[in-house]
C-alpha positions, -999 to 999 in steps of 0.1 A, spaced: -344 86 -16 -352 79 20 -344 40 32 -368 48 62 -397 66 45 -395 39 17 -394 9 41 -427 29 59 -447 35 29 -442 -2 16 -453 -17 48 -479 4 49 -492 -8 17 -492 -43 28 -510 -32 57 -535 -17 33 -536 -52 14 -546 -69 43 -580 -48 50 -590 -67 21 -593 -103 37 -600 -85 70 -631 -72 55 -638 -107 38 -639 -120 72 -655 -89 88 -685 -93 61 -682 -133 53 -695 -136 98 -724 -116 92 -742 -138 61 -757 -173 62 -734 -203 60 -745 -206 29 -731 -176 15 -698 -171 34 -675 -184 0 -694 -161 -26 -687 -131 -1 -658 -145 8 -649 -148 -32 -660 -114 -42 -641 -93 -14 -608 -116 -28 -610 -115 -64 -611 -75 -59 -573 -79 -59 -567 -95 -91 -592 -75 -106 -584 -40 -97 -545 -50 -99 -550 -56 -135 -565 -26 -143 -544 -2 -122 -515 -16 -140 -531 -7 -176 -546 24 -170 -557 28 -135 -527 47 -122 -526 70 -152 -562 79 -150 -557 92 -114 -525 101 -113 -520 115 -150 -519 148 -159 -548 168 -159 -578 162 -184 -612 181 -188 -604 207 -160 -591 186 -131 -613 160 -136 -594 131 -145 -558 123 -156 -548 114 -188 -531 81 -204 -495 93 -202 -488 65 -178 -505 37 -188 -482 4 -181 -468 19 -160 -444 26 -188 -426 61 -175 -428 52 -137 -391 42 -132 -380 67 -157 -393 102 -153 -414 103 -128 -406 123 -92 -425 105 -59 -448 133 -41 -437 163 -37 -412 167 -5 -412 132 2 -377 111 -6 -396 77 -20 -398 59 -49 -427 65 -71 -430 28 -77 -439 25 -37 -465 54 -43 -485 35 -67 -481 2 -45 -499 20 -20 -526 38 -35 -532 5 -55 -544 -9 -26 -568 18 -19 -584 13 -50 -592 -22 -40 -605 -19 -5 -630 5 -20 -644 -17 -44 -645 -41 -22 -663 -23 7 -690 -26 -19 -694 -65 -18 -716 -54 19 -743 -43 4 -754 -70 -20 -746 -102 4 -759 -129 -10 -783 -124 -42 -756 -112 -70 -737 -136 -91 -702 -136 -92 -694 -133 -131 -717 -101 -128 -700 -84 -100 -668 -87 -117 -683 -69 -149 -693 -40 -128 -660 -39 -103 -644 -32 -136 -665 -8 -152 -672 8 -117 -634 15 -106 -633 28 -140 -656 52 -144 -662 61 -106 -633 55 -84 -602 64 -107 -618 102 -117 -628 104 -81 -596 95 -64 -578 117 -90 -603 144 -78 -591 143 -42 -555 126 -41 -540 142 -68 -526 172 -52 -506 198 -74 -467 182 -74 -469 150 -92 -452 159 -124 -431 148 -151 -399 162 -141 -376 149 -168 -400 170 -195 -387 201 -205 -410 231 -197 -438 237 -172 -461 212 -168 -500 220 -172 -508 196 -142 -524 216 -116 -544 182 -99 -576 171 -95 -601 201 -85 -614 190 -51 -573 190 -38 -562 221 -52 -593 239 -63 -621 237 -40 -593 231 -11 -614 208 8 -592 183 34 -585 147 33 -560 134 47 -569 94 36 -594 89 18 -627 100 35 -645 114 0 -629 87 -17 -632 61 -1 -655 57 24 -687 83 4 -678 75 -25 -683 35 -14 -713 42 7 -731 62 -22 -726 28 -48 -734 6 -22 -768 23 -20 -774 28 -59 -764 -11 -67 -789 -20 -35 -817 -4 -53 -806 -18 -86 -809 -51 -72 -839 -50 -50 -846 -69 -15 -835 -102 -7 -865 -127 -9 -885 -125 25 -862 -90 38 -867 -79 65 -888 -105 83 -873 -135 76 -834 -137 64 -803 -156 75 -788 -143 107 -748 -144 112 -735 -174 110 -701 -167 126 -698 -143 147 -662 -148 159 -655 -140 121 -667 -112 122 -648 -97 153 -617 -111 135 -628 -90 104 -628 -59 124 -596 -64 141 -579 -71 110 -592 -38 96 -582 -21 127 -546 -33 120 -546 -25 81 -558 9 89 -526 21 106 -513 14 71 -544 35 54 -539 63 75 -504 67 92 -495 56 57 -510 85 41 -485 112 58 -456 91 31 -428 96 58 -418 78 89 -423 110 110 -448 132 134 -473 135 112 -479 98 109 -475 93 149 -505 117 152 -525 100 124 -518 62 142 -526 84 175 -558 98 165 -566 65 143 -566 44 175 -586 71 200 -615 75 173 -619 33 169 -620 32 202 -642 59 214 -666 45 184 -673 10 193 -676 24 232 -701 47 216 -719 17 194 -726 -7 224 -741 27 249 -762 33 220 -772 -5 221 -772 -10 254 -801 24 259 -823 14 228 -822 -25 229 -812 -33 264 -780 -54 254 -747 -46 238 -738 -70 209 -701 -82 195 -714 -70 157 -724 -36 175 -685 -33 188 -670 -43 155 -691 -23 137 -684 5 159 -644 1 155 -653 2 119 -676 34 119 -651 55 142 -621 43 115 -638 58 90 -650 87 105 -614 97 114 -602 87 80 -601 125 62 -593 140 99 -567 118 115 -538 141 100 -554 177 104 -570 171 141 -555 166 177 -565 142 197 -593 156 216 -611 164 174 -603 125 168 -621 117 205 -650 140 195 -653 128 160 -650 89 172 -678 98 199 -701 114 171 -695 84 143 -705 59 168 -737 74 178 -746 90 140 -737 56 124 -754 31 153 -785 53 143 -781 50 107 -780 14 100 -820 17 108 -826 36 81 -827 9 55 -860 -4 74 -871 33 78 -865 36 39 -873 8 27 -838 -3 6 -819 -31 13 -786 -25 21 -776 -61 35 -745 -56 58 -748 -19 65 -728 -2 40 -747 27 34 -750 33 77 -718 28 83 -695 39 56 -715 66 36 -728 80 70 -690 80 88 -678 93 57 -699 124 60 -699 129 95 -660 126 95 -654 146 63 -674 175 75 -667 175 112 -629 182 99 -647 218 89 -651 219 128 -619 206 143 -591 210 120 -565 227 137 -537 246 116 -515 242 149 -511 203 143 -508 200 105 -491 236 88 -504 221 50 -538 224 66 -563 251 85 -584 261 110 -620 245 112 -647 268 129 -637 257 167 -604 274 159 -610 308 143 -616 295 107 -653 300 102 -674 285 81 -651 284 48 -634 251 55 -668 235 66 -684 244 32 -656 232 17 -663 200 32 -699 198 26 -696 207 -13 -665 177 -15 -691 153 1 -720 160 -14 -699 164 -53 -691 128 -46 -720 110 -30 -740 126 -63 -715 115 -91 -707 81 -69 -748 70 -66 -757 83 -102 -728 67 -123 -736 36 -103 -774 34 -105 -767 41 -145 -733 15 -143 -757 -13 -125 -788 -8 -145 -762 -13 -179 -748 -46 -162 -783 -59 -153 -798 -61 -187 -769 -70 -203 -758 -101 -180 -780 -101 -155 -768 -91 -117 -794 -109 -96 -793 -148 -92 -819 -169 -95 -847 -169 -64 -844 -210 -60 -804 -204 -58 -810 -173 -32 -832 -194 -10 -808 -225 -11 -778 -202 -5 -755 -191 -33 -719 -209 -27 -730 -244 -43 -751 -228 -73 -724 -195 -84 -693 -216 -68 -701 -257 -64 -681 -254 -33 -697 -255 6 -677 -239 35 -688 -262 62 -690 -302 48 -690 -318 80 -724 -334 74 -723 -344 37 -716 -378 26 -686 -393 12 -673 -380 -22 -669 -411 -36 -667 -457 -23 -645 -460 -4 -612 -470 -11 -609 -514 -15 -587 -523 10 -555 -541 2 -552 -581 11 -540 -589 44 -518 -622 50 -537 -649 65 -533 -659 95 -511 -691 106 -538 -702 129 -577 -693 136 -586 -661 157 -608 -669 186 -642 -641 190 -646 -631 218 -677 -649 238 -712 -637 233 -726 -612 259 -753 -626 284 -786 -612 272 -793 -582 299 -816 -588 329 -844 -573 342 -835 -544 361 -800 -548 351 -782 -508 353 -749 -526 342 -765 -525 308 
């Protein structure tokens, strides 16, 4: 084992665990006072949630050998049961499996959790943590073992071959992602849009709803998730080493060329660049150069930035266009950057900068690694928004997704929570306090002599 690449990957994975609250905060800015806890809650509870079930059968179900043709693994290593014993990290990496599934455990959660944006405040909380389950169950675990499961993690202690050839869009179709673009970001963006429609429109969208009530949260959100995603990206290369310097590189030039991008775009059509546009700019270029930032140079990640910033900015109109209502942008930032990253790496992938990779059309490839692209993004987006329209629709009748209108009007954090972030107004809890008896004095205190009545023009008073 490696004591560098080790200490890398698991640093990395904390890194990845703090896009989590970063989005909390990113999200919990952009919804009414009222509703900052319940987003707040549902972004958090995302960890304990998705932990849990990693741990049971989570990893296995990704990471297990092959089932049904490549499309999911099987229950081999459930409990985590044969991690320490028999199982190799990645091929040609020197780390410890056990840091492996630390870090793509955190994946799993940021992706559930990008979902939260969509349905800001109208979903009860009990609800959304029946579908998280069911959801990173049946969508994100076959998905992820569709795209990260490349050919090489196998049981090495077993005698004979092993069957496992990995999940089909990896090692099949031979479409690129270095982090997580498919994923992640469209396979988010696709239930974000399905569970929108499930739902319905907030009560009086889009004429009258609650504008940001922090806005310095918000900013802090983004920056946050700027941080993490050196850890979802640089991480993803699993050694301390080049490839990982060019993914950070390429991570930091797309952000920024993104949220420079945003604010143009906002400046031409609306007169006035906004902090929400250049956060959610950031955001939109990170995506973007999430499947890229380890198979492009820099000038790809510049041009890719440049085109997520614009494509996206654009997109988050569509909900009004469309008529679905898609509260925090989701669907225009994540879904969008997700396709417009994972398909521009079919333009600028450059086999010069990443051997494992190829050439995109700009550099003698063609067409083939674009279609490649465009068949992983469109597999995902249609088995992401189907499973999740059916997934939602189940959880609705059953339990009920939507909370009541009175509790939506009033704001959610007192009915789904009893709590209020802001209590600077409210009464006392409770009398106050009966103050203990003092000694009485040895002799009588004088008062002070009464003021003189005021007098006609009189400023002193």
């Amino acid at each position: 084992m490696n004591s560098g690449d080790t200490a890398w990957v698991l640093a990395c994975a904390a890194l990845v665990m703090l896009m989590t609250p970063g989005l909390a905060f990113f999200y919990g800015g952009m919804v009414g006072s009222k509703s900052v806890l319940n987003m707040l809650m549902m972004n958090f509870v995302c960890l304990g949630v998705v932990s849990t079930l990693w741990v049971l059968y989570g990893y296995s179900e990704t990471f297990g050998d092959d089932v049904f043709y490549g499309l999911v693994g099987d229950m081999s290593h459930a409990l985590l049961r044969t991690t320490h014993a028999t199982l190799s990290g990645p091929v040609g990496h020197q780390i410890p499996t056990m840091a492996f599934v630390m870090f793509q455990l955190m994946f799993a959660v940021i992706t559930t959790a990008l979902i939260t944006g969509a349905i800001a405040g109208r979903t009860r909380f009990w609800s959304w943590i029946v579908f998280a389950a069911l959801w990173v169950t049946v969508v994100y675990f076959p998905v992820a073992h569709w795209v990260f499961h490349v050919t090489g993690f196998t049981d090495t202690d077993s005698s004979g071959a092993s069957a496992d050839v990995g999940g089909w869009i990896a090692n099949r179709l031979r479409a690129f992602d270095f982090a997580g673009g498919t994923a992640v970001h469209i396979n988010a963006g696709a239930a974000a849009l399905a569970l929108a429609l499930v739902l319905g429109k907030r009560h009086g969208w889009p004429r009258s709803i609650a504008r940001p009530h922090n806005v310095p949260f918000t900013l802090l959100g983004a920056s946050l998730l700027w941080f993490g995603w050196y850890g979802f990206n640089a991480g993803s290369a699993l050694t301390a080493g080049d490839l990982a310097a060019l993914a950070f590189t390429n991570t930091t030039i797309a952000a920024g060329a993104a949220s420079f991008a945003w604010i143009v775009v906002e400046q031409l059509r609306d007169g006035r660049p906004t902090t929400i546009g250049a956060s959610s700019g950031a955001v939109a270029g990170l995506v973007a150069v999430t499947p890229a930032c380890g198979f492009v140079g820099v000038v790809g990640a510049l041009c890719i930035g440049v085109a997520a910033g614009v494509c996206c900015a654009l997109a988050v109109s569509l909900k009004y266009t469309f008529g679905y209502d898609d509260s925090l942008d989701v669907v225009g930032v994540h879904l969008v950057g997700g396709v417009v990253g994972t398909l521009l790496v079919g333009v600028f992938a450059d086999v010069s900068v990443n051997p494992a990779g190829g050439n995109g059309l700009l550099y003698g490839g063609g067409f083939v690694q674009l279609q490649r692209q465009a068949i992983a993004s469109v597999a995902v987006m249609a088995y992401s928004f189907l499973a999740t329209l059916l997934l939602a629709w189940i959880v609705d009748r059953l339990v009920g997704l939507r909370v009541g209108s009175e509790s939506e009007a009033e704001g959610i954090d007192e009915s789904e929570h009893a709590e209020s972030a802001y209590s600077l107004n409210l009464p006392p809890a409770g009398p106050a306090p009966a103050l203990l008896p003092s000694r009485a004095p040895s002799r009588p205190q004088r008062l002070p002599p009464p003021r003189p009545a005021p007098r006609p023009n009189d400023h002193r008073w």
